[in-house]
LOTIMAR-387318 format. One line per field, with one value per residue (C-alpha): residue number from 1; residue in one letter; chain; x negated, y negated, z. Coordinates in pm, 1 decimal, always signed. Layout:
% residues N
vovo NUM/...;
tiza A/...;
finu A/...;
east X/...;
north Y/...;
up Z/...;
END
This chain:
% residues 166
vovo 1/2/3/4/5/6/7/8/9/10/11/12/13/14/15/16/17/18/19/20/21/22/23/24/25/26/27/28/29/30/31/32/33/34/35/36/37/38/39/40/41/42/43/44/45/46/47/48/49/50/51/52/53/54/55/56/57/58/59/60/61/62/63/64/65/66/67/68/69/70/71/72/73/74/75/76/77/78/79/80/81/82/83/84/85/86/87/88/89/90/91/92/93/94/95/96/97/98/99/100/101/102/103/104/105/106/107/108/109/110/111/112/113/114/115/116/117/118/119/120/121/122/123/124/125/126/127/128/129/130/131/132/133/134/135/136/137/138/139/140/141/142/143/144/145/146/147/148/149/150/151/152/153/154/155/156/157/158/159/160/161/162/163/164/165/166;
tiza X/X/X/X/X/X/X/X/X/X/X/X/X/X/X/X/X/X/X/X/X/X/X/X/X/X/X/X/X/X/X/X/X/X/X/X/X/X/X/X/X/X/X/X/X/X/X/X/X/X/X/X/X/X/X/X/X/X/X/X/X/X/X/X/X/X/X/X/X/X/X/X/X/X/X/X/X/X/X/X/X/X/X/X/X/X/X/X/X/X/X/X/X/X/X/X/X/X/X/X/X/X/X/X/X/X/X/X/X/X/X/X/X/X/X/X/X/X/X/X/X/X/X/X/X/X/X/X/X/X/X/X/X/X/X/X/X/X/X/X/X/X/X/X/X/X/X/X/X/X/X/X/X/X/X/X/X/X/X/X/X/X/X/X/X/X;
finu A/A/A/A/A/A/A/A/A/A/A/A/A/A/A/A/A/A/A/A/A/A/A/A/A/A/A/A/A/A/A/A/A/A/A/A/A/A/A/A/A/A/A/A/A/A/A/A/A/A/A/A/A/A/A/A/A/A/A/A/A/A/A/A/A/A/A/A/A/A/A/A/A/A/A/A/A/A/A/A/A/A/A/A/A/A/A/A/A/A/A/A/A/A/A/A/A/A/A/A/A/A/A/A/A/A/A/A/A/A/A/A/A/A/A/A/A/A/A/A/A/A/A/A/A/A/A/A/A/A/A/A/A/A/A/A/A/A/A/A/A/A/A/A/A/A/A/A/A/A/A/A/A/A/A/A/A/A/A/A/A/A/A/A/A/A;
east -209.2/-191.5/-206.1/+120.8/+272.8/+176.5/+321.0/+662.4/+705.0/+656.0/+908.4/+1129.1/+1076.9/+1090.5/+1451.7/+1660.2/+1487.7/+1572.5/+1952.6/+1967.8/+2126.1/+2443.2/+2411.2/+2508.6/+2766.9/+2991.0/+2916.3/+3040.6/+3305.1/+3423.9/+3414.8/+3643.4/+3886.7/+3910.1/+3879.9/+4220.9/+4254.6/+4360.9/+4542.7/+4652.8/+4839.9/+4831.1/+4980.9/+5029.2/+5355.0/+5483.8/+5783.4/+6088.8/+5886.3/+5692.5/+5369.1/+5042.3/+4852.8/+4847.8/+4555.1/+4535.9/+4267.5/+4187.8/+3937.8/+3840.5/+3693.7/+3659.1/+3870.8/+3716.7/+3509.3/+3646.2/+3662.3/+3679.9/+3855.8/+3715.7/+3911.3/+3729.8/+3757.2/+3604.6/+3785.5/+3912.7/+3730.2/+3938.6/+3826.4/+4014.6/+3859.9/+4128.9/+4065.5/+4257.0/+4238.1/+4418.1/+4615.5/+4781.0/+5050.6/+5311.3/+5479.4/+5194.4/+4917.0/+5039.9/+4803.6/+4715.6/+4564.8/+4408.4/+4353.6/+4107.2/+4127.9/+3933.3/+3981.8/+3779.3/+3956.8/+3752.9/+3880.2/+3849.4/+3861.4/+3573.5/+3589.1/+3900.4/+3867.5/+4141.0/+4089.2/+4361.0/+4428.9/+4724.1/+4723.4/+5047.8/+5085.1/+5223.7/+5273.3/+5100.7/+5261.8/+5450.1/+5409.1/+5399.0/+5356.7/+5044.7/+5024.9/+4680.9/+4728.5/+5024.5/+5316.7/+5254.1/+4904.3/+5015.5/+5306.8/+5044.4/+4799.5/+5073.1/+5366.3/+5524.2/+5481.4/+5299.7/+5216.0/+4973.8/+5099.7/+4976.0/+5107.0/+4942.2/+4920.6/+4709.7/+4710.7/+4505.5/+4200.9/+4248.8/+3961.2/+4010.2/+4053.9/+4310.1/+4470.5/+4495.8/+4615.9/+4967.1;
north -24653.8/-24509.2/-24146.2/-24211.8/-24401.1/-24124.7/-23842.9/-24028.7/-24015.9/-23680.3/-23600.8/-23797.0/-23574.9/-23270.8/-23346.6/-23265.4/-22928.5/-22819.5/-22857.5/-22788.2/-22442.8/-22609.0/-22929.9/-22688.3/-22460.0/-22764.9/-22910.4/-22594.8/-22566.3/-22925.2/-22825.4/-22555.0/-22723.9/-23005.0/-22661.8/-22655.3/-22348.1/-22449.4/-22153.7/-22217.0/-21964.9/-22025.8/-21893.8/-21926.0/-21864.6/-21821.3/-21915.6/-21755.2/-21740.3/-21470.8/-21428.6/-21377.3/-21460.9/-21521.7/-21538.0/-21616.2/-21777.9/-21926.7/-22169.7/-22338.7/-22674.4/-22987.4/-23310.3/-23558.8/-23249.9/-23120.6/-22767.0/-22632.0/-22447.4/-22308.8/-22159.6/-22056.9/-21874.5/-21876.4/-22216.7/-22358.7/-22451.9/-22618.2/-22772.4/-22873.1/-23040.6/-23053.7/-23278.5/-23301.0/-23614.7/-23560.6/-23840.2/-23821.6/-24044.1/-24039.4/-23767.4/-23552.4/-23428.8/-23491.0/-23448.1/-23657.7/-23439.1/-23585.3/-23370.6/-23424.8/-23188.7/-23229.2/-22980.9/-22918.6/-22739.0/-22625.4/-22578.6/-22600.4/-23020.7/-23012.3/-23077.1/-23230.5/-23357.9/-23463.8/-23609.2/-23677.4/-23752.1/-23710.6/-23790.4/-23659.8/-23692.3/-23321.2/-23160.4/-22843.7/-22549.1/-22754.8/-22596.2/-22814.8/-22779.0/-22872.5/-22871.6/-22907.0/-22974.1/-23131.5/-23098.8/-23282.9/-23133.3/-22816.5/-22878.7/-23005.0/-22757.6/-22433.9/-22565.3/-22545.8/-22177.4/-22161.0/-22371.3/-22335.2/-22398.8/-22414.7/-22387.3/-22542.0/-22535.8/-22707.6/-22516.3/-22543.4/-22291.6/-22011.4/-21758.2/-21411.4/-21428.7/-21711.2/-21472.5/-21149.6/-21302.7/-21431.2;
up +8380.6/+8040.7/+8176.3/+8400.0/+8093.9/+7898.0/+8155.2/+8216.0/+7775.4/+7812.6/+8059.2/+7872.4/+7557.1/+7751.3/+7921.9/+7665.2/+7595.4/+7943.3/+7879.2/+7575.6/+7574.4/+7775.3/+7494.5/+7228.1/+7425.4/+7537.2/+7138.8/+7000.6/+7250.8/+7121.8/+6782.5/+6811.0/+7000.2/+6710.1/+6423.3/+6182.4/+5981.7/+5609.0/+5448.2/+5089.1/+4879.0/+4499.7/+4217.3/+3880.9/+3723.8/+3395.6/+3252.9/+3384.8/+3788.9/+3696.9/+3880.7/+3656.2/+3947.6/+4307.9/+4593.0/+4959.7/+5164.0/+5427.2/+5539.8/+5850.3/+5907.2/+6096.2/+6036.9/+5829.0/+5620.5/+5319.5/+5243.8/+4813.8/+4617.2/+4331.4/+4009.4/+3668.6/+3331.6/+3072.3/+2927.7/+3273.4/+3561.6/+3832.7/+4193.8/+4419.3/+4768.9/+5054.0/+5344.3/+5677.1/+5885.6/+6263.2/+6406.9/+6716.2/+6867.4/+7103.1/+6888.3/+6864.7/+6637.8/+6308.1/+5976.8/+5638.3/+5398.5/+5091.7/+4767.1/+4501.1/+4164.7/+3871.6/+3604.6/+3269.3/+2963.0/+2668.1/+2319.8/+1984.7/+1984.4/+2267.5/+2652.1/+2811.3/+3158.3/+3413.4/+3814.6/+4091.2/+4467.6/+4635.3/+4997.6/+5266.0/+5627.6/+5753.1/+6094.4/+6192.0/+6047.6/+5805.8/+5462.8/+5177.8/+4812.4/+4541.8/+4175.3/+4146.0/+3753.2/+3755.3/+3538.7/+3238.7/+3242.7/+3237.3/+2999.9/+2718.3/+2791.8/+2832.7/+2610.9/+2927.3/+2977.9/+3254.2/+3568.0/+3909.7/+4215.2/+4561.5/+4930.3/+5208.5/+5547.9/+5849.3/+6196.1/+6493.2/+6438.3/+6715.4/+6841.4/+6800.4/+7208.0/+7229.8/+6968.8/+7175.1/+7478.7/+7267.9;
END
């Protein structure tokens, strides 16, 4: 009795193994089809709108999991963690994207340390705009000479085939 208990535990165990290459291709199939591509284009601008700096990137990821940002000098570090949460309705797939910065400025009067979250609901493709530092931040910390913004958008992620056959 134990040997046929023991056989039908190890067929059990073994199941899985024998699909398990079609287990990962449908998973990974799955998780593409939920993939949103962030793209966020930020700049910082002095006074007057001219550009000291911009950048462009792009990162994909899942709902529900965060992707960061990461911005640093030699005084300023700045992180920003952008999550998008999918809802769909009647109306279609519709966005809420929550934002969490935290930014660290060191001068001469030590460490200064500032946090926020912003949350907005958005459609895909919709571009909105982010001031990671916000305007009174960057007001006390510029004189008001300068300020970072950001534009962000949430897509659908799209393979490089689903791409070339637009």
């Amino acid at each position: 009795m134990r040997k046929v208990i023991f056989i039908y535990c190890l067929i059990l165990l073994s199941v899985p193994f024998l699909f398990a290459d079609e287990t990962k291709e449908e998973t990974l199939a799955r998780i593409l089809k939920e993939a949103v591509s962030i793209s966020v284009h930020s700049q910082i601008v002095l006074q007057g709108n001219d550009k000291y700096w911009e950048s462009d990137i792009t990162k994909v990821t899942i709902p529900g999991r965060a992707v960061t940002l990461l911005f640093e000098t030699e005084s300023e570090k700045l992180s920003i963690e952008l999550t998008p949460f999918k809802s769909e309705s009647d109306d279609g797939v519709s966005y809420t994207l929550t934002a969490v910065s935290q930014f660290w400025h060191e001068d001469s009067e030590g460490v200064q340390f500032r946090s926020s979250f912003k949350s907005i609901s958005l459609l895909p493709g919709e571009l909105i705009l982010f001031y990671p530092l916000g305007l009174k931040t960057q007001e006390v910390l510029s004189g008001g000479n300068l300020h970072m913004e950001m534009g962000i958008r949430i897509e659908p992620y799209r393979t490089e085939k689903e791409e070339q056959t637009d």
